[in-house]
C-alpha positions as protocol buffer text, in pm:
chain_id: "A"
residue {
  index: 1
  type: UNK
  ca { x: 0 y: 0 z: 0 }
}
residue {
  index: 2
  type: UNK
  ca { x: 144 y: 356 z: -93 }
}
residue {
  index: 3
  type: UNK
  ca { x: 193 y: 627 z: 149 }
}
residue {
  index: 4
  type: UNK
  ca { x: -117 y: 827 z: -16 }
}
residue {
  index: 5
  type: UNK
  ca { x: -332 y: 554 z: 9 }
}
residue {
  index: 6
  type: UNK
  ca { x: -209 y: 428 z: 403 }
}
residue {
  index: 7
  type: UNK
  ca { x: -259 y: 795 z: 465 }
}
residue {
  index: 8
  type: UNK
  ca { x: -634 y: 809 z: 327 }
}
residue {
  index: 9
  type: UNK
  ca { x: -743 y: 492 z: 516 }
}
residue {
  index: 10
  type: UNK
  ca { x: -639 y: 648 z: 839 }
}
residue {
  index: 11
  type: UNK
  ca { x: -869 y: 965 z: 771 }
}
residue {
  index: 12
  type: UNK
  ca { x: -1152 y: 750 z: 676 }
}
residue {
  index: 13
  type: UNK
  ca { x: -1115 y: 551 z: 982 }
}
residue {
  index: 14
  type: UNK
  ca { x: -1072 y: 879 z: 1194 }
}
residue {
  index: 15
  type: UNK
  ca { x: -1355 y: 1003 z: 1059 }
}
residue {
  index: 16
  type: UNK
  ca { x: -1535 y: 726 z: 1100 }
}
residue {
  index: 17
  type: UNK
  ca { x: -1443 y: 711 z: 1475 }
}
residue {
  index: 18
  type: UNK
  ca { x: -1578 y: 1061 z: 1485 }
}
residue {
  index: 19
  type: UNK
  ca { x: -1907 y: 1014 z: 1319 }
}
residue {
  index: 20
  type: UNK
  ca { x: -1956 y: 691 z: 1551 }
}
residue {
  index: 21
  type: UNK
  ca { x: -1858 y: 940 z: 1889 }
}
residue {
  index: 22
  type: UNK
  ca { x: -2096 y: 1207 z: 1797 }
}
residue {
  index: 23
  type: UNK
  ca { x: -2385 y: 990 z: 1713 }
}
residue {
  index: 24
  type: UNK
  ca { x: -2329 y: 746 z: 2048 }
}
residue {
  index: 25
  type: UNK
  ca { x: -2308 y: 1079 z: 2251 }
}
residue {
  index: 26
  type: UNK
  ca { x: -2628 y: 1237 z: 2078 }
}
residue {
  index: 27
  type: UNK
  ca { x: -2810 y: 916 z: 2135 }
}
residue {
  index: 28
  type: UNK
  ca { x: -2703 y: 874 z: 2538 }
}
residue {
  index: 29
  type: UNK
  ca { x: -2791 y: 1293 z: 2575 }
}
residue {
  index: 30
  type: UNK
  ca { x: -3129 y: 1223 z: 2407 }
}
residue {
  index: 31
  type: UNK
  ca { x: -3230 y: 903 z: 2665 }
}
residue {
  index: 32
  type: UNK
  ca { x: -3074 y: 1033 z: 2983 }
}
residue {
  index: 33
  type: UNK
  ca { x: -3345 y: 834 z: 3111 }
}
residue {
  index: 34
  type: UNK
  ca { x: -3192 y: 528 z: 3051 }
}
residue {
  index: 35
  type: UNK
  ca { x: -2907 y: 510 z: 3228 }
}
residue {
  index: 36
  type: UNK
  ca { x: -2728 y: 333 z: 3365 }
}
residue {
  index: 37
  type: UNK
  ca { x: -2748 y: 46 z: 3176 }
}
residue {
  index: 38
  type: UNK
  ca { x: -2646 y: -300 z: 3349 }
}
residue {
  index: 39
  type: UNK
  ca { x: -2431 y: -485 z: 3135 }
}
residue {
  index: 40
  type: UNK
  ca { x: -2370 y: -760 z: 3374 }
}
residue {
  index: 41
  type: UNK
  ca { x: -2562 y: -748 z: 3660 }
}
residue {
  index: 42
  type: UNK
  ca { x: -2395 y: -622 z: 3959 }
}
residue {
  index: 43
  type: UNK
  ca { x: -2056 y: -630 z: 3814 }
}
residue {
  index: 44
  type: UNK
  ca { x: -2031 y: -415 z: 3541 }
}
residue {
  index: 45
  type: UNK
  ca { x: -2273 y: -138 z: 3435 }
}
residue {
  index: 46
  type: UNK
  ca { x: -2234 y: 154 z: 3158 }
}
residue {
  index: 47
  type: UNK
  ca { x: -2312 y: 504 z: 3285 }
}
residue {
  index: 48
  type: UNK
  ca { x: -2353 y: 835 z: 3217 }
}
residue {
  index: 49
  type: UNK
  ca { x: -2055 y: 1065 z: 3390 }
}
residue {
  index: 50
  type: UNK
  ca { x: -1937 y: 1403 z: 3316 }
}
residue {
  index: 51
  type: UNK
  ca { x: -1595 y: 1471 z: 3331 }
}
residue {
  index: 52
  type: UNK
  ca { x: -1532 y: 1899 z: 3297 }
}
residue {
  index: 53
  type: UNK
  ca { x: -1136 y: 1827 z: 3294 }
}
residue {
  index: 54
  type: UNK
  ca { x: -888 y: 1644 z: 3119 }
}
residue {
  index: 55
  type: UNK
  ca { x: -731 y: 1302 z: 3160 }
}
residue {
  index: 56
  type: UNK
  ca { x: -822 y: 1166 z: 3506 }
}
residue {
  index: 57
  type: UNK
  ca { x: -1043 y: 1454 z: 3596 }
}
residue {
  index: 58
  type: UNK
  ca { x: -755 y: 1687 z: 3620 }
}
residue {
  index: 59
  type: UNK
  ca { x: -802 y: 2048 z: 3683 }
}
residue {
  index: 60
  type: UNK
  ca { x: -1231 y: 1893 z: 3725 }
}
residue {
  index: 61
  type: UNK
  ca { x: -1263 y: 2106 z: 4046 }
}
residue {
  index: 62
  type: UNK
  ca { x: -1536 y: 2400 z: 4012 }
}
residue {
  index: 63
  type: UNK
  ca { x: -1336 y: 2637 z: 4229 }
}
residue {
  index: 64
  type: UNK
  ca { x: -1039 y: 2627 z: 3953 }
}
residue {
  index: 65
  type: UNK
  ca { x: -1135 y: 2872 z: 3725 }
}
residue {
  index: 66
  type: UNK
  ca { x: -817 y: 2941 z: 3565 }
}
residue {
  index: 67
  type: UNK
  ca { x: -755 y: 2545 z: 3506 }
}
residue {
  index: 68
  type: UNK
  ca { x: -924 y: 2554 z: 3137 }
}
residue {
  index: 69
  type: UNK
  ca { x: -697 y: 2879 z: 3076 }
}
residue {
  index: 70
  type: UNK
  ca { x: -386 y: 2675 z: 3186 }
}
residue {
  index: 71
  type: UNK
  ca { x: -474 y: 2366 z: 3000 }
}
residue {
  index: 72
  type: UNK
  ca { x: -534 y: 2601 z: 2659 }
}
residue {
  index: 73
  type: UNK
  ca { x: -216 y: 2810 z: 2736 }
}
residue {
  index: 74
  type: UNK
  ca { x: -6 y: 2467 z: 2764 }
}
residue {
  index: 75
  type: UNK
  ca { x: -182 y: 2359 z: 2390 }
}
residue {
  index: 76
  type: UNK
  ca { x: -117 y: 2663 z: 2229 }
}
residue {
  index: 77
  type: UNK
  ca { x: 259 y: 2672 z: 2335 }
}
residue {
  index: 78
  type: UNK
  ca { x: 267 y: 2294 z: 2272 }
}
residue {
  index: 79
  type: UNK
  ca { x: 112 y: 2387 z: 1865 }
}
residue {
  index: 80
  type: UNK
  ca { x: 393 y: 2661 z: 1840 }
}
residue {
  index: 81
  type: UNK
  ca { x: 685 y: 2508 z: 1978 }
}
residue {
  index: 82
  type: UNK
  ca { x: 612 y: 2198 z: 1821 }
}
């Protein structure tokens, strides 16, 4: 497989990914209701969390309101430098 056509099979797939994350997050926003959903019962369940920070829930506490700032700071100098 060429480089051109490796490289389009990875966009499609990314996209693909993407289409499949909106469309699973749209449809678990639009049944709220539903959840949590017991996938094996009393062992393992999917649910519905919100997580306002990064990785691990870092920067997630509500008093930080200069953690987003931070976190886009840090990704801006990351895009430049890099």
């Amino acid at each position: 497989m060429s480089y051109v056509a490796a490289r389009q099979v990875g966009l499609m797939v990314a996209v693909l990914v993407l289409v499949l994350d909106v469309v699973s997050k749209g449809y678990v926003l639009a049944h709220r209701d539903l959840w949590p959903v017991s996938v094996v019962d009393g062992w393992l369940a999917v649910v519905l969390a919100w997580n306002r920070g990064m990785s691990f829930s870092l920067l997630n506490d509500p008093t930080l309101r200069w953690g987003p700032w931070v976190l886009g700071g840090v990704a801006v100098v990351a895009c430049v430098w890099f």
